[in-house]
C-alpha positions, -999 to +999 in steps of 0.1 A: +629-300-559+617-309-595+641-294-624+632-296-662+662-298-683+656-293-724+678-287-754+646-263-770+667-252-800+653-216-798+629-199-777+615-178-804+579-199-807+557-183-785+537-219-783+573-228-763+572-198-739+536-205-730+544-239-723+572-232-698+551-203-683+523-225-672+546-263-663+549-263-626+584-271-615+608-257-593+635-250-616+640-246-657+676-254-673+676-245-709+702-249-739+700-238-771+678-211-761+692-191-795+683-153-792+649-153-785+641-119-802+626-105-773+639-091-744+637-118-719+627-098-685+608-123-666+620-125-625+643-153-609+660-158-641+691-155-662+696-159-699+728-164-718+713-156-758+731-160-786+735-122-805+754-129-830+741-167-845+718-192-840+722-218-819+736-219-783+725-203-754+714-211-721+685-199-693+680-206-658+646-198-647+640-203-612+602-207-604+597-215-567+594-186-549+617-199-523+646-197-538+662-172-550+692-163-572+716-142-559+741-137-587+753-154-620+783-159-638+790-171-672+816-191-684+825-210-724+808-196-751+768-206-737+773-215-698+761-204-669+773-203-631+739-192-607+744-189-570+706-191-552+691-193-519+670-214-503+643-198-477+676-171-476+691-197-452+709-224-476+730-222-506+731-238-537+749-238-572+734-241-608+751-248-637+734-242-676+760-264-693+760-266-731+788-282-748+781-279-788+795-305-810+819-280-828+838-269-792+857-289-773+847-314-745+877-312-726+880-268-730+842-266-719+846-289-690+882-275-680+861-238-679+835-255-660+858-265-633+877-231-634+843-213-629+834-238-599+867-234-583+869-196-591+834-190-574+824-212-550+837-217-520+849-254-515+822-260-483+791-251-509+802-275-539+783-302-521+753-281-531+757-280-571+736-292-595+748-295-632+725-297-660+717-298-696+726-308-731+762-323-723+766-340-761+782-369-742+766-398-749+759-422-714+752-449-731+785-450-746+811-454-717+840-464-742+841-428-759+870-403-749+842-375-738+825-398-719+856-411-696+864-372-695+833-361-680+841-394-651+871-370-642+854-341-636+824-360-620+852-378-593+866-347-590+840-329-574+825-361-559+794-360-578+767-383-591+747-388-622+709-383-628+701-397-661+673-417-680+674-449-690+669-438-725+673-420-752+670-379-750+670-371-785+648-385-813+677-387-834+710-411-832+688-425-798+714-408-775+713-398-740+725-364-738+706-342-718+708-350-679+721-338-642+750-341-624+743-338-585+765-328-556+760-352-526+736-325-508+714-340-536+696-373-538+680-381-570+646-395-564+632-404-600+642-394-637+614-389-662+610-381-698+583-361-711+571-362-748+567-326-765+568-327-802+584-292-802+623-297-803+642-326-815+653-332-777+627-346-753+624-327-718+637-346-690+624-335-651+647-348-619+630-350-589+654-349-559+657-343-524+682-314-503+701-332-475+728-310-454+730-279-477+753-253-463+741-222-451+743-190-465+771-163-452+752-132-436+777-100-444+775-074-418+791-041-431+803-017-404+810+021-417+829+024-381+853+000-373+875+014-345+844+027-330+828-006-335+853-020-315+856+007-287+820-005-279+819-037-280+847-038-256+827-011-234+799-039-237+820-069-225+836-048-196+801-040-182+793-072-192+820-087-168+814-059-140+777-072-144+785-108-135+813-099-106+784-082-091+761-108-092+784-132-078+795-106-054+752-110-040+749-143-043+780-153-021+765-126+004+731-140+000+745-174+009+771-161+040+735-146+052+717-172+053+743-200+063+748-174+094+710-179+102+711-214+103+746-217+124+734-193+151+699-198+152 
């Protein structure tokens, strides 16, 4: 699966929305999507805008047609929680994080966690994948935020995908990247160069290993009637079976009677 993450500080440009309608990926994490000012409609996809101010927001946009999103939550002032399906057989869990410098780390990663915990059930968060504009530096492993973020990322036994570079023009920082679950192997890491936001786009390529599989709900209108027959249906299930048993030993008395007195 190949995910493009980018801080594109405001989707209003059209020369931006044509750009991510024709890349072909699998999956699009954006922060700072701003309020647009149009009303994003477009399928597979969730959009947390920003109504009141500029800055902030966040979109997932999911562009394989295999996977689906089944429902979203949102959490902080900008974040998203999306639950999707794979081939409607597997489950996984994308987070739109953005942190913004004036909030603060330890709030947006508590809510994070609360939002994680609150939603998704403890044998799916092996299938999570966390992305986007973090404002924690990796390059700088002595700062508070950063040994924060190591909490949370032993916590839920997860693993960084991350260039070996700067993500932003300016200060030379890495601060746009993806946490992974361990359902997720990170195959490569790559920066792409598009003078249109101050943040380069970064793409992770990875790999799904031993994703759980999505809960089928069967509603029944009936219950007790639901349970009369399927007791009807084991009982003539179980006559069923004495009878053939009841045939085969007299199949087998018949023809051990030919063979003694023949």
């Amino acid at each position: 699966m190949r995910t493009l993450i980018w801080n594109a500080r405001s989707l209003r440009h059209q020369v931006k929305q044509i750009f991510l309608q024709n890349i072909r990926t699998d999956l699009i994490i954006i922060t700072k999507t701003w309020d647009p000012g149009f009303e994003w409609k477009l399928a597979n996809s969730v959009i947390r805008r920003r109504e009141d101010s500029t800055g902030g927001g966040t979109l997932v946009w999911v562009k394989n047609p295999n996977i689906k999103i089944l429902k979203h939550f949102t959490f902080s002032t900008d974040s998203l929680l999306v639950q999707a399906t794979i081939e409607d057989q597997k489950t996984i869990w994308i987070v739109a994080l953005y942190i913004p410098n004036s909030s603060s780390t330890r709030e947006c990663l508590m809510d994070m966690a609360n939002a994680i915990e609150c939603h998704a059930p403890v044998n799916q968060r092996n299938s999570i994948l966390i992305a986007g504009d973090f404002n924690i530096d990796m390059t700088k492993k002595n700062l508070p935020s950063y040994k924060l973020l190591m909490l949370y990322y032993k916590k839920f036994k997860l693993k960084v995908a991350a260039l070996d570079g700067p993500t932003r023009e300016k200060g030379k920082a890495t601060i746009d990247y993806a946490i992974l679950g361990s359902s997720f192997n990170a195959l490569s890491v790559q920066r792409l160069n598009v003078p249109i936001s101050d943040h380069f786009m970064v793409t992770v390529k990875t790999e799904m290993i031993d994703l759980p599989r999505a809960k089928v709900k069967i509603s029944v209108s009936n219950k007790k009637l639901a349970t009369k027959i399927t007791k009807n249906s084991l009982i003539h299930a179980q006559n069923a079976l004495e009878l053939l048993a009841h045939q085969f030993i007299a199949r087998e008395l018949k023809i051990n009677k030919r063979i003694l007195f023949k």
